[in-house]
N, C-alpha and C positions, 0 to 999 in steps of 0.2 A: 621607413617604419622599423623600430625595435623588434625584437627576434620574439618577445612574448606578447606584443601586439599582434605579430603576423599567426600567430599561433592560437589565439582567442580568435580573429577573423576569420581563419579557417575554420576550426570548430563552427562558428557560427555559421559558415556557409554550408556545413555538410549535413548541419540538424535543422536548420532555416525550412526546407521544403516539408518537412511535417510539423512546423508549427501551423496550426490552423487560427482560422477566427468564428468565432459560433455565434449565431443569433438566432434567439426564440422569439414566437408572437403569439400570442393568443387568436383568436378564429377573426374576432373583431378589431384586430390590430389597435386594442387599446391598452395593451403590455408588451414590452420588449424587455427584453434583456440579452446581453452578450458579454462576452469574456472570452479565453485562448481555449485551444483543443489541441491533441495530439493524434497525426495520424499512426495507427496501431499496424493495418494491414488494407490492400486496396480496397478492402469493401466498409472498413469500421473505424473508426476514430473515438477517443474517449475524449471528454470535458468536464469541469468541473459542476455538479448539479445545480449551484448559481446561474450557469451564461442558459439552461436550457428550462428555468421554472414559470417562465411568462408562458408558454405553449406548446404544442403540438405541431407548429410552427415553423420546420427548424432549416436556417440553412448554413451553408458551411463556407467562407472562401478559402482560400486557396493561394498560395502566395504569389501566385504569377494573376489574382485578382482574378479568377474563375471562379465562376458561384457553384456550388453543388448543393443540390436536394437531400436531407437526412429524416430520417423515424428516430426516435426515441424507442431502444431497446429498454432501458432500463436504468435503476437509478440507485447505487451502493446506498443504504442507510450510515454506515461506519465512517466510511471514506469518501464520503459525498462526491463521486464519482457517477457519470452519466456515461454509458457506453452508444455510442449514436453507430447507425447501418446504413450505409452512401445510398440511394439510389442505384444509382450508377458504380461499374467502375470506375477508380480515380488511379489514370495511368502517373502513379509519382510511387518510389521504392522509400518506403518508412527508413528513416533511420534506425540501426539498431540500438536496442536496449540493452543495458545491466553491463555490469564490469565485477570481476570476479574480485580485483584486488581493490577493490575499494575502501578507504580508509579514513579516518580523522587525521584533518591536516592539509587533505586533497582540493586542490582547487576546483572550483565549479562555475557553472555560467546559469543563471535564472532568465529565461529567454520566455517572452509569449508577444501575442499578436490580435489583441483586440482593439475595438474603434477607439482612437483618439490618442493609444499608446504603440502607434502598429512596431513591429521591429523592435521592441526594447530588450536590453542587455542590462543584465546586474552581476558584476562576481565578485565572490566569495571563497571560504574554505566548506569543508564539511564539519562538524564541530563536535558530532557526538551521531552512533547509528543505531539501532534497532533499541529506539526509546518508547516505550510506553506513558501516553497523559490519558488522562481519562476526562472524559466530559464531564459537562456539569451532570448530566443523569447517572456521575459513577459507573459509565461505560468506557470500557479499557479500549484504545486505540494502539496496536502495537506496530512493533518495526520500523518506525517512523525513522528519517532522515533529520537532523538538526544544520544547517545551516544561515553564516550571518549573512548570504547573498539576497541584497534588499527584494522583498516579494511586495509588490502594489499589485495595483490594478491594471497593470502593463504585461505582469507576467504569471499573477495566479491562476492556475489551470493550466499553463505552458510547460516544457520541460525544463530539468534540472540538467545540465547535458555537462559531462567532464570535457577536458582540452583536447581528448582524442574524437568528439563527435558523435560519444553515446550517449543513451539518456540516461541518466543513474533512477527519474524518478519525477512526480508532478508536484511544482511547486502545489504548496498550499496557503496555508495565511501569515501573518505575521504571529508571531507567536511571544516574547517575551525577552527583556533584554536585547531589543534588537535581533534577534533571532527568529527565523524562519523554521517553518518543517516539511517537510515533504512526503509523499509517499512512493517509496521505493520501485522499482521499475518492476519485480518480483511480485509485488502485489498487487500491482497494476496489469499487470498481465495473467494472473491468476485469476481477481475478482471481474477481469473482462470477459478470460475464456468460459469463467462459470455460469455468467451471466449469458452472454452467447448460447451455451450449451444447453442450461440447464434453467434459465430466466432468472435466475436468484444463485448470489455469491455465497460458501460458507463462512461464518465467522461464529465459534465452536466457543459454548459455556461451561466451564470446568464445573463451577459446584464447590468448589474447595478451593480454597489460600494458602500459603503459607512463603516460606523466605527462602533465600538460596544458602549453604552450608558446606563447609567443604568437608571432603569424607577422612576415614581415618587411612591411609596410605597403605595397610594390612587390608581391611576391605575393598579395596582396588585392586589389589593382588589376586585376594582371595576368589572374586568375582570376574577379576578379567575385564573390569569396566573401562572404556574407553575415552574417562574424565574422570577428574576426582574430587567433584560437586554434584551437589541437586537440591534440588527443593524440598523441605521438609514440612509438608502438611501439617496446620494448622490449625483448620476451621474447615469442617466439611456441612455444607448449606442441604437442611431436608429436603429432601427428594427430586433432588438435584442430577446429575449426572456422575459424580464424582461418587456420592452414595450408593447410585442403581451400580456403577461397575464396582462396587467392595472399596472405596479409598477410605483406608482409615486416620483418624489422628496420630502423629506421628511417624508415618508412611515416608518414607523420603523417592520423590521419582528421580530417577538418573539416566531414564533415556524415552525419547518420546519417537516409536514408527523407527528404532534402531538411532536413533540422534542424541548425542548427548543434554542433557537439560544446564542448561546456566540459569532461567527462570521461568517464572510464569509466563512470559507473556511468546517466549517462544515454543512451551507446550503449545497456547492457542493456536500460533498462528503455523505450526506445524501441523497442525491435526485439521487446520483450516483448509490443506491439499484434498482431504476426503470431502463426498459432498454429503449433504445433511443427510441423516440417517444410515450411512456408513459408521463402520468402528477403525478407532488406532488403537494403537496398542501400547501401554505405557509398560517401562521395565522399572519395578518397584521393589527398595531393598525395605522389609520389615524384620526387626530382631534382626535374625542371623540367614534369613532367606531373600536370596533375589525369584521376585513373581513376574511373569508377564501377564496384565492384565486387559483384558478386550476393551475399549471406553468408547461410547457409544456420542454420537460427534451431534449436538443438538444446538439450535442456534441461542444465540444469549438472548434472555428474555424480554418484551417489549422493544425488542431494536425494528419491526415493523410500525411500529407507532412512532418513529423518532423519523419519518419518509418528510 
């Protein structure tokens, strides 16, 4: 066997034991559905809210073909993400997630484990990272992972796992071009722990628009900023959030909770670490003053209607 065969093989043997297979049923087992999951921690596993909308129903195998008992904790409206809670302990150690140096370019492996696809492998590179599509309701989906590793019905819901055996992230659909997206192992672990904790993920409505702009090289000085871009405000929507904390037109933000700004959609999903009804704090250069302003973290509108 070739030196990058044996090297895809291991990876997939070291992320293999948290790929799961999920099946729901309705009370009168006259709905099923299934698809892949991902073990998180010995007691939780997440799946994609497709393998789990037939029922209340839920069981989980296991890849040595052990069935386990699951609830339905909850269900991302954004990220169509189902966070499931074992029964039981499930003595098997999750693999780990996220990779700090991760890049476009990176090879990957699109791995899941449901009926009729069990074990499938597809790889890929990474193609593009912390992208933004928006739904057809004009709801912004950020951070997203762009890969061409083919995602079917073999590996949707499973992990995106690199060649060292971490998860970068959970395939999602196909998306365009031959192109896949994923969601990042970051937010996957974020909107689990929230859900867990708090029964509901944040995912934060600014109120205001606007485009990224790089600054003048003298106001980086002058300020001391730690980038030398930001968003320059736009359009600020009445009585919004973006309004209640003072954002005005032409407001440029350049740091979001102390983080530099490159765009909107990493304000969101930075201020997404608070949970609802908490504030960040945006650092906002107007005229010739930088402000830190309190922003009060409220979810985007109608995304419970979108369940």
């Amino acid at each position: 066997m070739d030196v990058w065969s044996k090297a895809i093989v291991a990876a997939v043997e070291r992320v293999r034991p948290s790929v799961l297979h999920v099946t729901s049923q309705d009370d009168a087992n006259e709905r099923i559905a299934f698809g892949s999951g991902i073990l998180i921690d010995h007691y939780h596993a997440i799946a994609t809210a497709g393998s789990t909308a037939a029922g209340n129903n839920i069981t989980v195998r296991l890849t040595d073909d052990r069935q386990v008992r699951a609830e339905l904790v909850a269900v991302d409206p954004l990220y169509f993400i189902s966070v499931l809670k074992f029964e039981e302990r499930v003595p098997i150690d999750p693999a780990p997630f996220g990779d700090p140096e991760m890049s476009p370019g990176q090879l990957v492996l699109a791995m899941g484990n449901p009926t009729g696809f069990d074990r499938s492998v597809s790889m890929g590179i990474i193609c593009g990272l912390d992208r933004t599509v928006y739904r057809p309701e004009r709801v912004p989906v950020d951070g997203l992972i762009v890969t061409d590793a083919s995602v079917h019905p073999g590996n949707s819901g499973g992990p995106l796992a690199s060649l060292e055996g971490r998860i970068l992230g959970v395939n999602g659909v196909p998306w365009v071009n031959n192109l896949s997206l994923a969601v990042p192992s970051d937010v996957v672990l974020r909107v689990a722990n929230q859900i867990i904790e708090y029964g509901r993920a944040s995912h934060p409505w600014l109120g205001f628009s606007g485009e990224p702009e790089v600054l003048d090289p003298k106001l980086v000085d002058l300020f001391g900023l730690p980038a030398d871009r930001g968003v320059v405000v736009e359009y600020v929507a009445p009585e919004g959030p973006g309004q209640a904390a003072g954002i005005k037109l032409f407001d440029m933000v350049v740091r979001v909770d102390g983080k530099p700004v490159g765009h909107l959609g990493f304000i969101r999903s930075t201020l997404a670490n608070h949970r609802l009804g908490e504030k960040g704090t945006l650092s906002v250069l107007r005229a010739d003053q930088l402000i830190e302003v309190p922003f009060p973290v409220e979810d985007i509108p109608r995304l419970r209607e979108l369940t």
